[in-house]
C-alpha positions in Angstrom: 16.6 52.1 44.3 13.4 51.9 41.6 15.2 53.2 39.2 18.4 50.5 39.9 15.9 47.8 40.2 14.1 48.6 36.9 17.5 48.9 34.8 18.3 45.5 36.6 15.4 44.1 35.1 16.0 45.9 31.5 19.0 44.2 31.5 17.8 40.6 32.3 14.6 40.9 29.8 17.2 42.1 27.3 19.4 39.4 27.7 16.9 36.4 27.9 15.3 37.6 24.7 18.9 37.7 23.2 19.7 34.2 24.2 16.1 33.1 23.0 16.4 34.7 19.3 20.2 33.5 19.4 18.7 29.8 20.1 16.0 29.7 18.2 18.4 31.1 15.1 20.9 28.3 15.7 18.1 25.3 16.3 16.9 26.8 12.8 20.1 27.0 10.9 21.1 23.7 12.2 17.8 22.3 10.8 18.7 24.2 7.7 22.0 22.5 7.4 21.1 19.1 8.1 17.7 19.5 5.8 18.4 18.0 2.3 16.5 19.2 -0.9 18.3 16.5 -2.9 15.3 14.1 -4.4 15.7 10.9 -4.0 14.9 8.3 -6.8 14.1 5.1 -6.3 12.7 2.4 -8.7 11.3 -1.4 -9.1 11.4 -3.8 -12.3 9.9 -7.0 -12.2 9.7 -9.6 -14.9 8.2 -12.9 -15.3 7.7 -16.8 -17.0 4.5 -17.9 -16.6 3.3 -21.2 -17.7 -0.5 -22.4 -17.2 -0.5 -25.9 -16.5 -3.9 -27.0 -17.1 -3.1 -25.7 -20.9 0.3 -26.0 -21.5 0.7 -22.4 -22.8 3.5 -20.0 -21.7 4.7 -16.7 -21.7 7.0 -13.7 -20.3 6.0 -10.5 -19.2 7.2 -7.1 -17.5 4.7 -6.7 -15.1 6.4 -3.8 -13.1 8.8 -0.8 -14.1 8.5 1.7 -11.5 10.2 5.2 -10.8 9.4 6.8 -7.9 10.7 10.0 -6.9 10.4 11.9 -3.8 12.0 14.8 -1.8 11.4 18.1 0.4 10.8 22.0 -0.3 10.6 22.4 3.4 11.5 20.9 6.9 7.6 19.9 6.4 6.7 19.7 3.2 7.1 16.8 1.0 5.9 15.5 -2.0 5.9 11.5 -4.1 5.7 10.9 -7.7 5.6 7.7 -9.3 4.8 6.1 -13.0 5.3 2.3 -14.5 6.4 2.7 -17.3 5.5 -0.9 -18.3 2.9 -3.0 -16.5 2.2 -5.9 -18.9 3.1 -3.4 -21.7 0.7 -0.5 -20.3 2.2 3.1 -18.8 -0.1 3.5 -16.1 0.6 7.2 -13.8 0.3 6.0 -10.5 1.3 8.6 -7.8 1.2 12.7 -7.4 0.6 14.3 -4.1 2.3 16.2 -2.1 2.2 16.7 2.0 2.8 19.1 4.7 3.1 18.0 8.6 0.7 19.8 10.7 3.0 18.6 13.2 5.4 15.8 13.5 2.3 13.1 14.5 0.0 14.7 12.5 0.2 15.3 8.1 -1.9 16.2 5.2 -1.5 14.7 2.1 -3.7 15.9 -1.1 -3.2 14.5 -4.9 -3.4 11.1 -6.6 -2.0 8.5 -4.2 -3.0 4.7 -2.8 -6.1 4.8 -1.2 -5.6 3.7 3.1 -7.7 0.3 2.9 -6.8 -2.9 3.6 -2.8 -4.8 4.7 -2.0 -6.9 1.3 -3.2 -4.3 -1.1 -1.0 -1.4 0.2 2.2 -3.6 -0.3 4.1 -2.1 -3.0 6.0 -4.7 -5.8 8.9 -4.7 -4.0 7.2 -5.5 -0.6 5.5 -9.0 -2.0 5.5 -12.2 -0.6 4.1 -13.7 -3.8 4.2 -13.2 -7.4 1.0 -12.3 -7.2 -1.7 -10.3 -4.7 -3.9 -12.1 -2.7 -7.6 -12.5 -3.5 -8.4 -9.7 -0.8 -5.7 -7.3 -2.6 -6.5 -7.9 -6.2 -10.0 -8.7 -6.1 -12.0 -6.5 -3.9 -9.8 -3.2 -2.9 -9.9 0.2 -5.2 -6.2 0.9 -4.4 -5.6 4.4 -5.9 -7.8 8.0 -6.2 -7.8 11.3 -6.7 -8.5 13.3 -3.2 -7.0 14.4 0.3 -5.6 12.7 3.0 -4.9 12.8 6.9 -2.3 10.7 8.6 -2.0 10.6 12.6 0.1 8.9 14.9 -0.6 9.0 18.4 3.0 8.6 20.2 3.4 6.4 23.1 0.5 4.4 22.4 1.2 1.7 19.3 -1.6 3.7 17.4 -1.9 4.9 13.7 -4.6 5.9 11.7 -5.4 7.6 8.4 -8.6 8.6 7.0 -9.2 10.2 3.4 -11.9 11.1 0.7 -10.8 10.5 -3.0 -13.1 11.2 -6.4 -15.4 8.6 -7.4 -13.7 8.2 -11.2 -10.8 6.5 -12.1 -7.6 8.2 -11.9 -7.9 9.1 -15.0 -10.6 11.3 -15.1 -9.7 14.0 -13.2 -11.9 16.7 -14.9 -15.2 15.3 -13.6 -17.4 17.4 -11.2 -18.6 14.8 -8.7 -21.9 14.9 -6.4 -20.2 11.8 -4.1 -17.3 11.3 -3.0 -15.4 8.0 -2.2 -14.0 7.8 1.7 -11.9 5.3 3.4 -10.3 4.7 6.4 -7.7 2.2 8.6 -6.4 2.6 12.0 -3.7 0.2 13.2 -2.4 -1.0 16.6 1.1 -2.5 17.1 2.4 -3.9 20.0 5.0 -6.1 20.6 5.9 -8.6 17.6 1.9 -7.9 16.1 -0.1 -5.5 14.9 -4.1 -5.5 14.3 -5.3 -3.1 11.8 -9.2 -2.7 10.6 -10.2 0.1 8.1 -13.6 0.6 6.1 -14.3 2.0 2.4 -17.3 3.5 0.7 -16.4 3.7 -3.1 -19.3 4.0 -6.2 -17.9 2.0 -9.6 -21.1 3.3 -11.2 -23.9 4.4 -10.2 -24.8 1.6 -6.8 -22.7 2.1 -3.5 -20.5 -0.3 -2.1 -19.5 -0.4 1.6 -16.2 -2.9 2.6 -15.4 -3.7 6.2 -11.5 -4.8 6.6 -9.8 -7.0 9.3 -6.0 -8.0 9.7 -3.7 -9.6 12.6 0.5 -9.9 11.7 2.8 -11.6 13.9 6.9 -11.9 13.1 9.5 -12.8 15.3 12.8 -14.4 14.5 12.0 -16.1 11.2 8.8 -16.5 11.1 6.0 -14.4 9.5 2.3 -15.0 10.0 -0.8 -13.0 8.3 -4.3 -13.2 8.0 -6.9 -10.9 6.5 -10.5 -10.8 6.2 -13.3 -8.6 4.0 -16.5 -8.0 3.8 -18.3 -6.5 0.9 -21.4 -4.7 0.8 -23.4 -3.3 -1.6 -25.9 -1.3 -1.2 -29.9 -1.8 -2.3 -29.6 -5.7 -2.4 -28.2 -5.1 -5.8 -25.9 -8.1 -5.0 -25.1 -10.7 -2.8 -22.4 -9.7 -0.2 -18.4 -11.0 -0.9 -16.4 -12.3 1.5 -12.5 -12.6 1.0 -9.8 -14.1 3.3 -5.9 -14.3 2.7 -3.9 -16.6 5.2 -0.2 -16.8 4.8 3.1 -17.4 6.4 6.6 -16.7 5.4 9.6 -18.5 6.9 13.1 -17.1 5.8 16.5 -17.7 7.0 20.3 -16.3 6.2 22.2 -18.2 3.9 25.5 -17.6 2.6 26.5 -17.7 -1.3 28.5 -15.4 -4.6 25.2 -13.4 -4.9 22.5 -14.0 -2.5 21.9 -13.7 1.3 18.5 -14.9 2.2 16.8 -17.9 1.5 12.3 -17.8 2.2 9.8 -20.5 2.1 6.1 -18.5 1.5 2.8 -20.7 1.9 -0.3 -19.0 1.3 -4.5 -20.3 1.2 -7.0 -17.1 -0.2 -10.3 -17.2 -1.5 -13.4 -15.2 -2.7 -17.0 -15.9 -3.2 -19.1 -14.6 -6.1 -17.3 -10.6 -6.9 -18.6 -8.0 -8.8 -16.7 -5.0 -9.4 -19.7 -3.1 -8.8 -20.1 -2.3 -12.6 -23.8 -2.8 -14.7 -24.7 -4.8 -17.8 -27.2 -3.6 -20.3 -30.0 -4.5 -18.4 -28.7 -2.0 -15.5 -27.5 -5.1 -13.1 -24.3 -5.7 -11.5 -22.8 -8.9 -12.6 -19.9 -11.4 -11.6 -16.6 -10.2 -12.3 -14.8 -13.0 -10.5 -16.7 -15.9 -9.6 -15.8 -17.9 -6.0 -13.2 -20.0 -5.9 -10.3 -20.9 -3.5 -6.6 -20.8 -4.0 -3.2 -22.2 -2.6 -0.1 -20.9 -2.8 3.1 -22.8 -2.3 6.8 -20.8 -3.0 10.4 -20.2 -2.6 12.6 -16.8 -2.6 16.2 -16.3 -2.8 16.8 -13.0 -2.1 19.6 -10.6 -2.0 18.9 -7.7 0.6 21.5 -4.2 1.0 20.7 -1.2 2.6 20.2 0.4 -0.8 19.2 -1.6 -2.9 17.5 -5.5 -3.1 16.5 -8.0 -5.5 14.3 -11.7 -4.8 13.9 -14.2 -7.3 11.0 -16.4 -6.5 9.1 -19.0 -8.1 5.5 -19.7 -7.2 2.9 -22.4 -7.7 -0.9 -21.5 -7.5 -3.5 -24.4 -7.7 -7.1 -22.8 -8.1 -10.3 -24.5 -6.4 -13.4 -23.7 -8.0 -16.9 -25.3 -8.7 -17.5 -28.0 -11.3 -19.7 -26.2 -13.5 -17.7 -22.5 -13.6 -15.8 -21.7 -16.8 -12.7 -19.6 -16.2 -9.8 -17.8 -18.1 -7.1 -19.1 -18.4 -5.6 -15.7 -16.3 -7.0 -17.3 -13.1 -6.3 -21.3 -13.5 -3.7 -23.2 -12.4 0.0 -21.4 -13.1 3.2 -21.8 -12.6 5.6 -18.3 -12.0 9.6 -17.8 -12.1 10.0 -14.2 -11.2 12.9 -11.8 -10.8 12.8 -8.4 -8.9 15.3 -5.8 -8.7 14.4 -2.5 -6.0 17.1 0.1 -6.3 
């Protein structure tokens, strides 16, 4: 009877662990199957008119032309390369890194890539509201370095975060041994039609530290798209007086029929920035203004065409600058007017 029992059970163990290889071979070559190796390219070219008002002088520029190209060597590895290949008639490298997912919530991402700090500055061209970023994106946030990253998402729960540490010199420096190291980090919470999202960054310019606290609320529903965002610049040593920066904007779009495009948006936006400094020294060792304060509004209109594939907007903008009496200022950052036409493919 033993002996029945325990060929029984042979049998059955056999059997399970066949079905469990078989299984776990079919679950794998259906992955394999449906996994593509293909990369994908993708790319953004922006061009502009820009007149200054206050001066009556004019110009055009190419201020974007991106290619990005991305793809997998595994089920969990990935990788992202990107380069403008004209930005205002510079080639600027922008992105190399590539990833692996610990798990499907959790990945690790190591190479040159946008640094996780702050809402406006992490849009990419094609992702604008406005010609141009905000005083919180352009101003006051280091957007790309050279380091590693962690991204988690916690399912269930609304909540994303990513955290990273990134070479104190420009990305183009890469052969410098460093004794500090840059760090950032964001979380962000969405629920319903919002999201908040707050994220800090420690980053050294030169040789003085500068800590920057980040704040941001989003609401959209229907046509309607509300943001505001809020920093807080630190440095370190009382070597200058902290910045503040604020961005508040809405967007207000609406389907529209024509030949060519299918969405028409109305964009309104107030920023500002007290005294900036990049947090780089003059030749007596201080750190200096870079931008002085000033306050800005935005006023704008976007047609757009929008496919699955590919998109284009073509927007015009008018920004009318606010600053003190007695503060002279380039002509880069006075009053301007700005046609603008952007093709994503």
């Amino acid at each position: 009877m033993d002996k029945v029992v325990a060929r029984v059970l042979l049998l059955l163990s056999t059997i399970s662990v066949t079905t469990i290889h078989t299984q776990a071979a079919d679950q794998a070559d259906t992955q394999e199957k449906s996994f593509d190796y293909i990369p994908k390219v993708h790319g953004t070219v922006r061009t502009r008119y820009e007149m200054a008002t206050e001066d009556v002088m004019s110009r055009f520029q190419v201020r974007t032309a991106r290619i990005a190209v991305s793809g997998n060597v595994a089920p969990f590895i990935d990788y992202f390369m990107q380069t403008d290949f004209n930005d205002r008639g510079s080639y600027t490298f922008l992105d190399a890194w590539g990833r692996v997912a610990i798990t499907n919530d959790i990945r690790i991402s190591m190479g040159q890539m946008r640094i996780p700090f702050s809402v406006d500055a992490s849009r990419s061209p094609h992702q604008y509201y406005f010609a141009n970023h905000s005083t919180v994106g352009k101003l006051v946030g280091q957007q790309r370095g050279v380091g590693g990253k962690i991204a988690v998402v916690l399912p269930g729960t609304g909540l994303t975060a990513e955290a990273g540490v990134f070479n104190t010199h420009s990305i183009t420096r890469h052969k410098v041994w460093e004794r500090t190291m840059d760090a950032s980090c964001k979380a962000r919470y969405t629920f319903g039609n919002m999201f908040v999202e707050g994220g800090f960054e420690s980053v050294m310019p030169d040789s003085i530290r500068i800590n920057q606290i980040d704040g941001a609320v989003h609401w959209g529903a229907g046509h309607w798209m509300i943001e505001g965002e809020y920093l807080y610049k630190h440095y370190t040593n009382n070597s200058f007086k902290p910045t503040h920066a604020w961005n508040v904007m809405a967007d207000y779009s609406m389907p529209i029929r024509t030949n060519t495009f299918n969405r028409m948006s109305f964009q309104a936006r107030y920023d500002g920035v007290t005294d900036n400094s990049q947090g780089t020294r003059d030749s007596a060792g201080e750190l200096y203004i870079t931008q002085p304060r000033h306050q800005r509004a935005t006023v704008g209109a976007t047609l757009s065409y929008i496919h699955p594939k590919v998109r284009a907007d073509v927007r015009i903008n008018y920004e009318n600058y606010f600053y003190p009496s007695d503060t002279e200022v380039d002509i880069e950052d006075k009053n301007k007017l700005v046609l603008e036409l952007v093709v994503r493919f």
